[in-house]
ZAMARGU-4260 file (C-alpha; in steps of 0.2 Angstrom, whole numbers, plus 5000, padded with zeros to 4 digits):
<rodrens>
0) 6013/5244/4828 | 6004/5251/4843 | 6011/5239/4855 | 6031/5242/4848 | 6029/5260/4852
5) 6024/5259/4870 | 6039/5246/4869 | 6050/5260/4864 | 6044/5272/4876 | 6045/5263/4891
10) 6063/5259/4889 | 6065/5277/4883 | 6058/5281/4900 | 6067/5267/4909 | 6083/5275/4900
15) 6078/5292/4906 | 6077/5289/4924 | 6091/5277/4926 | 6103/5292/4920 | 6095/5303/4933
20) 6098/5288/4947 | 6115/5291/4955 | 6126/5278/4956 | 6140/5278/4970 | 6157/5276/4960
25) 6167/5263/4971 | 6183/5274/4972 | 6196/5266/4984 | 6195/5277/5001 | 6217/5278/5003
30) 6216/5284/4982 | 6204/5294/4986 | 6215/5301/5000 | 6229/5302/4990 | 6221/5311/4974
35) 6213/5325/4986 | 6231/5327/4994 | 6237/5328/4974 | 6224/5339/4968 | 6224/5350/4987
40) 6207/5347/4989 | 6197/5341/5004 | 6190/5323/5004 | 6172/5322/5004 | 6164/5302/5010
45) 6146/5298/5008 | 6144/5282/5022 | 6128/5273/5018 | 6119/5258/5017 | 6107/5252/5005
50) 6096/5248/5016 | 6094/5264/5023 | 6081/5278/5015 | 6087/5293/5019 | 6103/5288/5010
55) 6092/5281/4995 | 6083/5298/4995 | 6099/5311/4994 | 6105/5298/4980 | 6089/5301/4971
60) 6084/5318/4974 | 6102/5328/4979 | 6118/5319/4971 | 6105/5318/4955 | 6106/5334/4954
65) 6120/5340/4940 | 6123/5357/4950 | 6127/5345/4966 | 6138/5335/4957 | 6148/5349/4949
70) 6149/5357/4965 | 6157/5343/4975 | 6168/5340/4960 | 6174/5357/4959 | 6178/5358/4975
75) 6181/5341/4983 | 6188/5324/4979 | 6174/5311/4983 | 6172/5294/4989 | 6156/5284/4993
80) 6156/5270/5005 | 6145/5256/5010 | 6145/5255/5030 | 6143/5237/5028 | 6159/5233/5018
85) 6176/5233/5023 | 6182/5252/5020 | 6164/5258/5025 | 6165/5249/5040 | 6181/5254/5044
90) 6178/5272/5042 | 6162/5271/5051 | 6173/5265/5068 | 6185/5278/5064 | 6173/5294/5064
95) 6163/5284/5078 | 6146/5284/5066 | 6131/5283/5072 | 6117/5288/5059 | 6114/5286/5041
100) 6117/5295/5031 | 6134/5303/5037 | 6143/5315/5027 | 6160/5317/5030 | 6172/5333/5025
105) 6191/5329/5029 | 6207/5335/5026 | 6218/5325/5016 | 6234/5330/5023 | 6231/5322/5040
110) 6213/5315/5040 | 6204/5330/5052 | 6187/5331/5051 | 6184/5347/5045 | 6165/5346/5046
115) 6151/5334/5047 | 6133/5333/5040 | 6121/5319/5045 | 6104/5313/5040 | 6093/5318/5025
120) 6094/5336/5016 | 6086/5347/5002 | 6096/5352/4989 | 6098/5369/4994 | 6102/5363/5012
125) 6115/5351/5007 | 6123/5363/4995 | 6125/5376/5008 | 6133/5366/5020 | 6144/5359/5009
130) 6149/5376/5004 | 6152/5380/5024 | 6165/5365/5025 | 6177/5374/5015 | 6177/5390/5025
135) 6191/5390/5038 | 6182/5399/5051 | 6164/5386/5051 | 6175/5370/5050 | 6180/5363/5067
140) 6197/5362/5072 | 6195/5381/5071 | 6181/5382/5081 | 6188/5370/5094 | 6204/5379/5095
145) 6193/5395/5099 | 6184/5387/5112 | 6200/5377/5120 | 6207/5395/5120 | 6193/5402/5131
150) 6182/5387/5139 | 6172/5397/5151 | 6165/5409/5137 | 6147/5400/5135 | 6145/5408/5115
155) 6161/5400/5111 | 6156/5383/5117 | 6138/5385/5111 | 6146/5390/5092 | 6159/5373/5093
160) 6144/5361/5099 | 6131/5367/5087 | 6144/5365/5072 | 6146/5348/5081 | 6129/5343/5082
165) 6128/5343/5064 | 6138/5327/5061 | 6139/5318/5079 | 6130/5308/5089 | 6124/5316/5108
170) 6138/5306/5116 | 6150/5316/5105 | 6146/5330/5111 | 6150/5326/5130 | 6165/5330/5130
175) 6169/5347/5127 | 6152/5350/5136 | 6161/5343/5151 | 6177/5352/5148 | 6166/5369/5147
180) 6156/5365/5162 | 6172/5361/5173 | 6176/5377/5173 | 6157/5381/5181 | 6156/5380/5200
185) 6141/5370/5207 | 6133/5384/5211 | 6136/5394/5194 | 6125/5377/5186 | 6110/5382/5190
190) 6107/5396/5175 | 6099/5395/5159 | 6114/5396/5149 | 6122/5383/5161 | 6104/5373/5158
195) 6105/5374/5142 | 6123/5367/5140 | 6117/5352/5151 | 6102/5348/5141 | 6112/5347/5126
200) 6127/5340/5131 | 6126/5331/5147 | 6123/5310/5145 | 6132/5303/5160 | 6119/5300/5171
205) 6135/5298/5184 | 6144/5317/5182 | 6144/5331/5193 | 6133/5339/5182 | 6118/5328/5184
210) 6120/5322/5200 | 6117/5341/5203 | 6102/5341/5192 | 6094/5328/5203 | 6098/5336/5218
215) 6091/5353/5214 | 6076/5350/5203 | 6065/5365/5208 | 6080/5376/5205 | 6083/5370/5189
220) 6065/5370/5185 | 6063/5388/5189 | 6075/5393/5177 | 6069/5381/5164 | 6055/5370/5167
225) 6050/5357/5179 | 6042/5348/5161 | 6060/5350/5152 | 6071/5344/5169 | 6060/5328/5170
230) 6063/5326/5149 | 6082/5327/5151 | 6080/5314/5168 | 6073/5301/5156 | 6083/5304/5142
235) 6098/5303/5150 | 6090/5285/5157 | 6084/5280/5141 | 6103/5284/5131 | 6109/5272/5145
240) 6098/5258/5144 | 6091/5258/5125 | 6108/5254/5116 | 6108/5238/5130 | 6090/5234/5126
245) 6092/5237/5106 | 6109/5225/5106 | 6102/5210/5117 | 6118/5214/5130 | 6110/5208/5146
250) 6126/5208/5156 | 6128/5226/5153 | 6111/5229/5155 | 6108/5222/5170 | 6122/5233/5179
255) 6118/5249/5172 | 6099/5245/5177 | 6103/5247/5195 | 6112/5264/5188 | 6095/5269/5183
260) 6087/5264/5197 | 6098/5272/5209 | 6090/5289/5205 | 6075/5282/5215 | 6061/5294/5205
265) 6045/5286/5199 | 6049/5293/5182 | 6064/5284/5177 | 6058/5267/5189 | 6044/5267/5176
270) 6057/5269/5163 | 6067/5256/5169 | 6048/5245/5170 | 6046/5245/5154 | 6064/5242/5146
275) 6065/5227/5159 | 6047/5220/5151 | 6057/5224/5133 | 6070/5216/5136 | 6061/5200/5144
280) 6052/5199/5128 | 6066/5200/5115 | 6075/5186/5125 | 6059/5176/5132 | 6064/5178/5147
285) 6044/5174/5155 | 6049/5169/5170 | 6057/5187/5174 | 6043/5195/5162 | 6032/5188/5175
290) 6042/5194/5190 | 6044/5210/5186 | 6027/5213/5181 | 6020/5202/5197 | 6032/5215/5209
295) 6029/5233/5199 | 6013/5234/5187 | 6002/5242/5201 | 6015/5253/5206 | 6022/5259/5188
300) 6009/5259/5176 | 5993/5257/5185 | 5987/5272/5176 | 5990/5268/5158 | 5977/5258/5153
305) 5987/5256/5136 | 5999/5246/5143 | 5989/5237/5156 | 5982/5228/5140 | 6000/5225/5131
310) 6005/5217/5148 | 5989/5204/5147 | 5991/5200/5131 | 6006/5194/5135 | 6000/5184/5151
315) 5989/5177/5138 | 6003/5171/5124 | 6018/5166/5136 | 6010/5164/5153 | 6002/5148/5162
320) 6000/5149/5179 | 5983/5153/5184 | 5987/5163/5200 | 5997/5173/5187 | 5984/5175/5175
325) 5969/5179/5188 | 5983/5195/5190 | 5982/5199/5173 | 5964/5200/5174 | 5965/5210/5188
330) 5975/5222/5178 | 5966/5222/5163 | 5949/5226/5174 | 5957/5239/5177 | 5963/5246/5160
335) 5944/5245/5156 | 5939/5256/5171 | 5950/5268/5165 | 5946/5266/5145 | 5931/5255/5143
340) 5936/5247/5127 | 5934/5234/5114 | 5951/5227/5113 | 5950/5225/5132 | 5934/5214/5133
345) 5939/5206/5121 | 5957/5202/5130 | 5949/5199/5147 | 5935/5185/5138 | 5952/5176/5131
350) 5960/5176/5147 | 5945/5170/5156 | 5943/5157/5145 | 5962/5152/5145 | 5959/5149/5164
355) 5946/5139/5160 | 5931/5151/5168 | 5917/5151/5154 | 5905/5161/5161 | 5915/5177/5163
360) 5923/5175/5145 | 5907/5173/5138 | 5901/5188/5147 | 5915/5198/5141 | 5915/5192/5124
365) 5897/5198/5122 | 5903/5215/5130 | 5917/5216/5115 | 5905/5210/5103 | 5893/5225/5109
370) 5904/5238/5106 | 5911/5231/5092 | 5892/5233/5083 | 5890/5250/5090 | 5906/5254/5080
375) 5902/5244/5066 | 5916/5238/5066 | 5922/5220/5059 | 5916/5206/5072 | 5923/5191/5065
380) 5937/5190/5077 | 5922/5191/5092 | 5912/5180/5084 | 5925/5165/5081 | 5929/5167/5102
385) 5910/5168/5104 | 5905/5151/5094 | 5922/5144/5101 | 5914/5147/5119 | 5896/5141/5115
390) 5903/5123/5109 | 5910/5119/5124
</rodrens>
């Protein structure tokens, strides 16, 4: 009897929280379109992926939610679509989406983007933005039409962009960044409205704009910061060569690179350093791993000892040569100088003992196996080099 009744309350409770679990209805996107034209209501479309769990979390915790629901009911027709099927991906090329989730409000009449929401929200959030999309004056073809009207006027532009920045990726917002700044002379850039606009919306590395960045550093620093100028010189260097490095696109990659490298500072050559060394390891390219690191290491990132290590340890999976290795070593000498540590002892007696030099790994294995006891930390990993060492 006992066991029947935790039966019937765990499917009570399974019942419970599966009417609470929001389930997408799979309404065709062009009925959707056409029931909103109908009914003279926006079009609302979720685009998601089930993969993704900051779409898993607003289904759980917003569109849950009863008072969600009736709201977007009441005042929108709505569709939810999978980015990895065919209207999902269709409508993820068409409104150029770039994160999950993204939210999309559009008039059915002519399928305008009205407004757009990305990423994970509150209740409350969510439901107040949602309540802004229908306002004529917050959505933006209104607010585009204002700035068109008046591009110079830097509240105008700033009102249009943050309503943008809502829904759309930063290369979105380029372009009426670009348009507003045209009407900027050279000389009117360097403010901090006009650094502001560049931080924001600027992510050709090859515009006017930027160009002028690099070429007048310590003016744009004294109006905002030499800290924030360097952090928009490397973001604009990693937003050209991450999307390269992330898709595997080595022809692309290896023309922007010289792009990058053009800019000749030793910030973004660093930069460029380690997305080469990336890229290398995602494709097993060694023989340029090794090339780059042989040419630039000393250079680049000959104070991070951090990093020093990640490059010996991969001299010590993928590399052979011995002159190549005795770099390594070098370099990871040198990590330790900067951070005597446990991880780097131990690395240095691995790659002494993988050129065949038995002394000096047992002499750094020891040194590991030292620190390691005065952590009392775990030593079986030492002591397997260490017995390894002492049978030969």
């Amino acid at each position: 009897m006992r066991f029947l009744y935790i039966f019937f309350f765990i499917l009570s409770f399974q019942s419970i929280k599966s009417q609470n679990q929001f389930v997408p209805e799979d309404t065709p996107y062009q009925k959707a379109l056409e029931t909103a034209k109908l009914e003279g209501k926006p079009l609302f479309v979720m685009l998601y992926a089930d993969w993704c769990p900051h779409c898993n979390l607003m289904k759980k915790e917003v569109f849950s939610d009863p008072k969600v629901m009736e709201f977007l009911k009441k005042n929108y027709v709505c569709a939810w679509k999978n980015i990895e099927k065919e209207e999902g991906i269709a409508l993820k090329n068409k409104f150029n989406t770039k994160s999950l989730p993204t939210f999309l409000f559009i008039d059915p009449a002519d399928e305008t983007l009205l407004y757009a929401l990305k990423g994970e929200m509150k209740t409350p959030e969510f439901l107040a933005e949602a309540n802004n999309a229908l306002n004529p004056k917050l959505q933006l073809p209104y607010l585009e039409k204002i700035f068109l009207d008046d591009p110079s006027n830097s509240d105008k532009f700033f009102t249009y962009l943050n309503a943008l920045k809502k829904g759309k990726d930063r290369t979105d917002l380029a372009i009426p960044t670009h348009v507003y700044l045209n009407t900027q002379s050279d000389a009117q850039l360097v403010s901090e409205t006009n650094w502001r606009v560049i931080a924001n919306g600027v992510t050709d590395i090859k515009s006017r704009e930027f160009q002028y960045v690099l070429s007048h550093q310590k003016e744009f620093a004294a109006v905002a910061s030499q800290n924030r100028v360097d952090r928009k010189i490397e973001s604009i260097v990693t937003e050209l060569l991450r999307p390269l490095v992330d898709n595997l696109d080595t022809v692309n990659y290896y023309k922007q690179r010289e792009v990058a490298k053009s800019i000749r500072l030793q910030k973004t050559d660093s930069l460029v350093f380690k997305f080469d060394l990336t890229l290398a390891e995602r494709t097993e390219k060694w023989q340029f791993y090794k090339k780059v690191t042989l040419e630039d290491t000393q250079k680049l990132v000959w104070n991070d000892a951090s990093f020093l290590k990640d490059i010996g340890n991969t001299y010590l999976k993928h590399i052979k040569d011995t002159e190549s290795l005795k770099k390594s070593i070098f370099w990871v000498k040198h990590s330790l100088e900067l951070n005597d540590s446990y991880d780097g002892n131990l690395l240095l007696a691995r790659l002494y003992n993988k050129i065949k030099d038995k002394k000096l790994a047992l002499q750094y294995a020891k040194d590991a196996k030292e620190i390691c006891t005065e952590m009392t930390w775990n030593t079986k990993e030492v002591d397997t080099l260490l017995a390894e060492l002492n049978t030969k």
